[in-house]
Each structure stands twice: as structure tokens, then as C-alpha cells.
Residue frames as qw, qx, qy, qz and C-alpha x, y, z in Angstrom:
[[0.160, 0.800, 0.377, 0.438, 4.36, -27.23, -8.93],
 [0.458, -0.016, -0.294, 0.839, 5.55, -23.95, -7.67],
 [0.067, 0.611, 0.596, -0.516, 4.13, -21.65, -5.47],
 [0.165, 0.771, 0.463, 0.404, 1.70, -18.99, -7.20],
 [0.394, -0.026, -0.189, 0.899, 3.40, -15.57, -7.26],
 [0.029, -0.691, -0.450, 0.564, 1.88, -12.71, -5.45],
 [0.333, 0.629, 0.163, 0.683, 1.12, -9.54, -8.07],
 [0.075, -0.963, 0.027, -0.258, 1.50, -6.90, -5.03],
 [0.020, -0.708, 0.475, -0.522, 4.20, -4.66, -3.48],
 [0.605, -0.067, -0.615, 0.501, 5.69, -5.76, -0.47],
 [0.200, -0.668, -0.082, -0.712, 3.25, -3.73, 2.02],
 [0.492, -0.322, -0.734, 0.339, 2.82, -4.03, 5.62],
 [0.112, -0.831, -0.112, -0.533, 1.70, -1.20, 8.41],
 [0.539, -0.194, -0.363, 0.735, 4.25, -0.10, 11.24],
 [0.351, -0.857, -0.328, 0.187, 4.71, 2.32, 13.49],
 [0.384, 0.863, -0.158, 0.289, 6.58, 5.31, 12.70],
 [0.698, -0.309, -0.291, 0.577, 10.28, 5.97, 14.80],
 [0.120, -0.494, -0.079, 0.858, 10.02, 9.50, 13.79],
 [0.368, 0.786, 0.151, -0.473, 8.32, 12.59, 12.52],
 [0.117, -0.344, 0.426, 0.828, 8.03, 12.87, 8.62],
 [0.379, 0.305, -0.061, -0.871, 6.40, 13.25, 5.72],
 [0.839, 0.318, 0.393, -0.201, 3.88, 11.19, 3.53],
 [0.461, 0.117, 0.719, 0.506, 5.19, 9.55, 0.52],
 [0.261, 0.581, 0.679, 0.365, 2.44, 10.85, -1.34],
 [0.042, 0.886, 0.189, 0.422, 1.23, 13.85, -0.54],
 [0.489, 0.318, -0.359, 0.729, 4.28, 16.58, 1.22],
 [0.342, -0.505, -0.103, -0.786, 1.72, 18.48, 3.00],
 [0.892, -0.342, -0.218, -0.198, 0.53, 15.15, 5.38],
 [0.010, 0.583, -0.700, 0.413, 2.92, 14.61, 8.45],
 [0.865, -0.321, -0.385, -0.019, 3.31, 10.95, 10.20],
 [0.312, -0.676, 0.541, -0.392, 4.74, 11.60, 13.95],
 [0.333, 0.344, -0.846, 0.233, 6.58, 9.38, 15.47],
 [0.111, 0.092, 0.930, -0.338, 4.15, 6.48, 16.99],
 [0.535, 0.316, 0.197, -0.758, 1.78, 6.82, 14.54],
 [0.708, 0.138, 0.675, 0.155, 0.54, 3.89, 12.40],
 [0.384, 0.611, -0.329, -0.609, 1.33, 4.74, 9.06],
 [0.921, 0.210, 0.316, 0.093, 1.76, 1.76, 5.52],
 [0.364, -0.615, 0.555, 0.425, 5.04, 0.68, 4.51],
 [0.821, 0.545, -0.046, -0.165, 5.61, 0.13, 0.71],
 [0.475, -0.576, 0.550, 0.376, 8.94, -1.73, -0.05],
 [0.830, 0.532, 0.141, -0.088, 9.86, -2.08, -3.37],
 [0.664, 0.553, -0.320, 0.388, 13.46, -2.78, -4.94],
 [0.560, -0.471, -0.486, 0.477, 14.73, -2.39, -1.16],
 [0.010, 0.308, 0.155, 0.939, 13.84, 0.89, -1.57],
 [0.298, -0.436, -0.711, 0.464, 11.11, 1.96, 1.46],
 [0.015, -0.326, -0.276, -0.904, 7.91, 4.13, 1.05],
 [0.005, 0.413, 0.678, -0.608, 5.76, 5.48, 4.13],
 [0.039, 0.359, 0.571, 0.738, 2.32, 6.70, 4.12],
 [0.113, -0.180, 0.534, -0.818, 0.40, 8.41, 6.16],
 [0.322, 0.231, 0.844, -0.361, -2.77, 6.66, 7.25],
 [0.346, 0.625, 0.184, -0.675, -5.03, 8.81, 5.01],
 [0.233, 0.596, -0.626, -0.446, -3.15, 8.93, 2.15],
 [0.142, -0.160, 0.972, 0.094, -2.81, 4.55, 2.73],
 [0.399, 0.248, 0.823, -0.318, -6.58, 4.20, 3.20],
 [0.474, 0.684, -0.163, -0.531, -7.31, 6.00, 0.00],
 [0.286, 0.606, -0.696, -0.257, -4.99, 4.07, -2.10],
 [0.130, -0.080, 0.987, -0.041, -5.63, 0.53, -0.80],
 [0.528, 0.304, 0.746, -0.271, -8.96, 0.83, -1.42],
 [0.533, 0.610, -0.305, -0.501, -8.74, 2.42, -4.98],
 [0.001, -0.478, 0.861, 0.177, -6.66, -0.99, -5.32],
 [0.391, 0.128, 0.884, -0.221, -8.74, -3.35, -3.94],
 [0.555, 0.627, 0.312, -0.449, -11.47, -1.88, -6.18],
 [0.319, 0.658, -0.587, -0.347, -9.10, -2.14, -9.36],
 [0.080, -0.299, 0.949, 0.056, -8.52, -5.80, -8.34],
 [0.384, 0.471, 0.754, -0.249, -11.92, -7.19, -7.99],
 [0.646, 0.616, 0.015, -0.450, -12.82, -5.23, -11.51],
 [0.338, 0.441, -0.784, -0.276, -9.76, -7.37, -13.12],
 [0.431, -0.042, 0.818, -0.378, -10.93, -10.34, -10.95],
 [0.578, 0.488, 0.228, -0.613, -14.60, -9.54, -12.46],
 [0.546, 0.526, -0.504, -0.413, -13.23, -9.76, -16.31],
 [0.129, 0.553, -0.822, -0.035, -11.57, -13.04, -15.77],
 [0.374, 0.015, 0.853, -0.364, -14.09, -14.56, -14.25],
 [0.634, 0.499, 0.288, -0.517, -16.68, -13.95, -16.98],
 [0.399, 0.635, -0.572, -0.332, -14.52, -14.76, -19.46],
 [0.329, -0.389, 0.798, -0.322, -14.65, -18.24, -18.42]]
């Protein structure tokens, strides 16, 4: 049987090598040694600034566990 395929991005959280800007919002600056979340997608590389990450992962997490939810009741 073959493994069971992930449904997220390719994410991880590094450390910046230099100053720039959030992915998301232009306004938000990550400096260089700050911890920011890497999205990779199509080798194609999207930084975020901490704020910006902790917002978004947890709108996710909360999106997963309501699809989670359906599936399970449906059972």
C-alpha cells in the first residue's frame, strides 16, 4: 500500500539571512535573524513574518479540524 499523501504546503520555520518583507502583508518587515515561516510551493519560496504566520496557521488548523469534524460524523 502506498504511503498516505500529505494535503499541506511544504512549510517549515527558518531564520531569515536578510531584511525583507512579509509575503502577506508589505507593510510587516522580517530582519535578518528573525524567525519567520517558509511556504514552498512549485519551488517557488514564500516568507512570513511571524505575525502574519501565526494568524494563518491557526485559521488553518481551525479549517482542518471543522473538515476533520464533517467526516467524522458522517461515519
Amino acid at each position: 500500500m502506498p504511503p498516505l499523501k500529505s494535503t499541506t504546503l511544504r512549510l517549515e520555520i527558518d531564520t531569515a539571512g536578510r531584511k525583507h518583507q512579509c509575503h502577506h502583508n508589505k507593510c510587516h518587515e522580517v530582519f535578518k535573524g528573525q524567525t519567520r515561516l517558509k511556504v514552498t510551493e512549485d519551488r517557488s519560496d514564500e516568507h512570513f513574518c511571524r505575525d502574519c504566520a501565526i494568524k494563518m496557521l491557526k485559521a488553518d488548523i481551525e479549517k482542518l479540524q471543522e473538515l476533520l469534524a464533517k467526516l467524522e460524523d458522517r461515519s
